[in-house]
N, C-alpha and C positions, 0 to 999 in steps of 0.2 A: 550460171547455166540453168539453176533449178529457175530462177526467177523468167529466166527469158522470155522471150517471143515465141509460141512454137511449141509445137508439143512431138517430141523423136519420138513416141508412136508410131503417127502417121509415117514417119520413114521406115519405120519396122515393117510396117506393113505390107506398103507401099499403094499402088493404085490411086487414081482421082478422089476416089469416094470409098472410104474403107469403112466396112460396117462398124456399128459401133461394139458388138462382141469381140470383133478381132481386135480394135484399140484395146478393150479390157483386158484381152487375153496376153497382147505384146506388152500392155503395163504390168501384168501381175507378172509374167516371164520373166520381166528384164528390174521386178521391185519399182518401175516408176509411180505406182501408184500409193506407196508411204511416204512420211513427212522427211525431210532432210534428215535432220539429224540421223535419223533409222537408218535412213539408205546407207548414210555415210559412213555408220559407225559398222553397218553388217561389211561396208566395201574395204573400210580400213582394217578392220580385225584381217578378212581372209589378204589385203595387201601385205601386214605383217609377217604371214606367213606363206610370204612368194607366190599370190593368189592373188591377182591384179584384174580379174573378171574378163568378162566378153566384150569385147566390142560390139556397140550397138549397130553400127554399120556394116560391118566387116562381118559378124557373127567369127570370127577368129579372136584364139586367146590375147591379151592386149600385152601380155608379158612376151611372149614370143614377136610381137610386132615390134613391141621399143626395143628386145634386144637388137635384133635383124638391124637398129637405126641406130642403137648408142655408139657404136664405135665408131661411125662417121662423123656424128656432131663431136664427142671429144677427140677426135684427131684435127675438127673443126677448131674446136676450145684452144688447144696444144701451141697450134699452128698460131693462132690471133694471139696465143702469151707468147709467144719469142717475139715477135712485129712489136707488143706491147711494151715487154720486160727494156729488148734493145733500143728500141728508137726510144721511148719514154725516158730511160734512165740516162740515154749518151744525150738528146737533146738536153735536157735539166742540168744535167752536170756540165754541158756546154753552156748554158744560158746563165747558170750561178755562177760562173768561177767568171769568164770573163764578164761579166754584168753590160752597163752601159748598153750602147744600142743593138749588141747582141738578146741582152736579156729584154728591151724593148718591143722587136722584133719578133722575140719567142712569145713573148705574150700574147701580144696582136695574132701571131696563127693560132695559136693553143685557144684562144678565145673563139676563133671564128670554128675552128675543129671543134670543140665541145658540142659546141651551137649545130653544130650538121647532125641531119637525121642520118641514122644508119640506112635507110630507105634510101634517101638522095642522095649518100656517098655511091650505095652501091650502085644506082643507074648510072653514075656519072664514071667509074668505075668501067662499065659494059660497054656504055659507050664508048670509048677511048682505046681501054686497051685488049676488050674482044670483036667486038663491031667495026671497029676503027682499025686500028694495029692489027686485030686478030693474032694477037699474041697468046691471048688464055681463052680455051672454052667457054661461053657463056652460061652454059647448064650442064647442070648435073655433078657428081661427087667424085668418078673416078675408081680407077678397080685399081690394088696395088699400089705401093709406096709410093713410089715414084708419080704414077698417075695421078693420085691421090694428090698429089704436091703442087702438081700443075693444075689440076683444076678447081682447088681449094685455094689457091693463090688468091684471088680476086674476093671471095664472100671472108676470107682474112683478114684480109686489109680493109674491107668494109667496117669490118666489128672492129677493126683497131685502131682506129682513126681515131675517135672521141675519145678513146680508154689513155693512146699515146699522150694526147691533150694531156689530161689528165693527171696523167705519171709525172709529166716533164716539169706541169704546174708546181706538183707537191716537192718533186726531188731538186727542182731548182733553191726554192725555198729554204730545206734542208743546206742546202749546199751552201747558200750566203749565209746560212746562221754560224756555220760550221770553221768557214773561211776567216772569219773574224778573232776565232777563238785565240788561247793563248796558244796551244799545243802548234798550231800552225805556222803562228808567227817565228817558233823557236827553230821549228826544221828549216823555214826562210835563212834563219840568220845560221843555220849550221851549214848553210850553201844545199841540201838536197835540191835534185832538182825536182823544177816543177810535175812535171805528169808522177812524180813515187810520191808528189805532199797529195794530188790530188785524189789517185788511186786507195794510197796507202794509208793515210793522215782524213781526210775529208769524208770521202765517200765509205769509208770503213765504219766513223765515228758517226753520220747520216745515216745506216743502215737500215735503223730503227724504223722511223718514216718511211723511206726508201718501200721495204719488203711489207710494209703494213699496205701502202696504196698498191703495191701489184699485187697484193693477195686480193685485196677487193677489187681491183679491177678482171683479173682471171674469173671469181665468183661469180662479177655481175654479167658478164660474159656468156655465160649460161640460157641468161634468160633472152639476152640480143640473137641470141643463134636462130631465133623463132624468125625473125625479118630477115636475118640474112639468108637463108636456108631456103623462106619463098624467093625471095627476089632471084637467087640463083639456080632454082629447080633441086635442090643436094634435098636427098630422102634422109633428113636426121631427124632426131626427135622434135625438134623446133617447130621443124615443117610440117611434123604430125598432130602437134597442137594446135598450129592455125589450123590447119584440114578439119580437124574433130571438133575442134569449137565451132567451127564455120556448119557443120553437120549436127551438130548436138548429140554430139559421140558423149555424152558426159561420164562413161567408165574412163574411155580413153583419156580425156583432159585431167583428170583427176589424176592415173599414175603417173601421164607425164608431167603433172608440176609436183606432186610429190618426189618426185628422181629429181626436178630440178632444182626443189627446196634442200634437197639433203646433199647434193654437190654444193651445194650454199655454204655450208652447216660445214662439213668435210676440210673443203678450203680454207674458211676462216678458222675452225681449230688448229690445220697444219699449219697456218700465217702465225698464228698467236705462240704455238710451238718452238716456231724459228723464230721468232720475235725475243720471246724470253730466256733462247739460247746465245742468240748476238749479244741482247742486253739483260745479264740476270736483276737489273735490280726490276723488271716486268715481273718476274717471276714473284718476286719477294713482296712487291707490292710497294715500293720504295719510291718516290718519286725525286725526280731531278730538284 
């Protein structure tokens, strides 16, 4: 942002031709006129302590803006891990166990789903089934649960499209390696039936894998919320950072990827948590 094109001044100001006192006066106002680091260190100290500055644009606090928006992107986030969590792990565990041209099959979509932009899902998405169908709202985020549910539907399944890929790639995997084992072969010959070896026996002893790729996929989730949030008109914080980058709001972009660095951060400590409660020898540091 510092480097860009552009000097958010001039928007300060505003007018065709702003004197050059008044650009001095909206630089010294707003700190644009010291070196980076300065700025950044005087904007992160007061962000430490719940002081996340002025929006250049807005001249409103930037902290009372991304509140007013965090709740809808993580109801946004929430909403794309069930889609994620459910289709990722029942495709995988479908495509491992039975293999053959099942698991053929799963690859060849899981490949071409990786490969789509979240961008082009979600047109394709709008098209269909709000334009087309007119089953789900095309814009906007929804007041209330329910609401909420219906018109988050579609920028949901936009972000979890690639992540499902993803999930189903790794958990498949898991699941042939797992399939193989002794422990499996023995519930075979004790006659259990099949869905408690797969359940109980496979998918238990896979876990590992399993809840490491859906923690990072939740995580990375975060940051997709910014394309899907434009593409569907939803006022989250995603959509706040393309807006503000796009403006040269540079307080504003700064807390919103700070808030989105530390959901980062958050999620992979709680994955890693539950990681080394399923399997303590994580914990211990012990390897297989």
């Amino acid at each position: 942002m510092f480097v860009s094109p552009g000097d958010p001044a001039t928007l300060l100001v505003g007018g065709s031709k702003p004197s050059p006192e008044a650009l001095a006066a909206a630089r010294a106002e707003f700190h644009l006129d010291e070196p980076f680091w300065q700025s950044y260190a005087r904007w992160l100290g007061g962000a430490l302590h719940g002081d996340f500055g002025i929006s250049l644009i807005n001249r409103a606090p930037v902290g009372e803006m991304v509140a007013s928006r965090l709740g809808t992107t993580v109801f946004l986030v929430a909403y794309a891990a069930v889609f994620i969590v459910i289709g990722g792990v029942v495709l995988g565990v479908l495509a491992g166990w039975r293999g053959g041209r099942t698991a053929t099959a799963m690859t060849s979509l899981t490949t071409v789903l990786m490969a789509a932009p979240t961008f082009a899902v979600a047109v394709i998405l709008i098209a269909v089934f709000a334009s087309g169908l007119g089953w789900f709202p095309v814009f906007g985020g929804g007041t209330g649960f329910l609401d909420q549910l219906w018109h988050l539907t579609l920028p949901a399944a936009s972000l979890g499209f690639a992540w499902i890929a993803y999930v189903a790639n790794i958990t498949q995997e898991a699941v042939r390696r797992e399939i193989t084992s002794e422990h499996v072969e023995t519930a075979r010959s004790r006659g259990i039936a099949e869905s408690s070896i797969i359940w109980r026996h496979v998918v238990r002893n896979a876990s590992g894998p399993i809840v490491a790729v859906n923690g990072l996929s939740i995580a990375g989730i975060f940051a997709a919320t910014s394309v899907a949030e434009q593409a569907f008109g939803v006022n989250g914080i995603g959509s706040l950072l393309v807006q503000s980058a796009a403006r040269q709001d540079i307080v504003t972009v700064q807390a919103v990827t700070l808030i989105m660095i530390a959901a980062f951060v958050v999620v992979n400590t709680l994955v890693d948590m539950l990681s080394a409660i399923l399997d303590p020898r994580l914990a211990g540091g012990v390897t297989a």
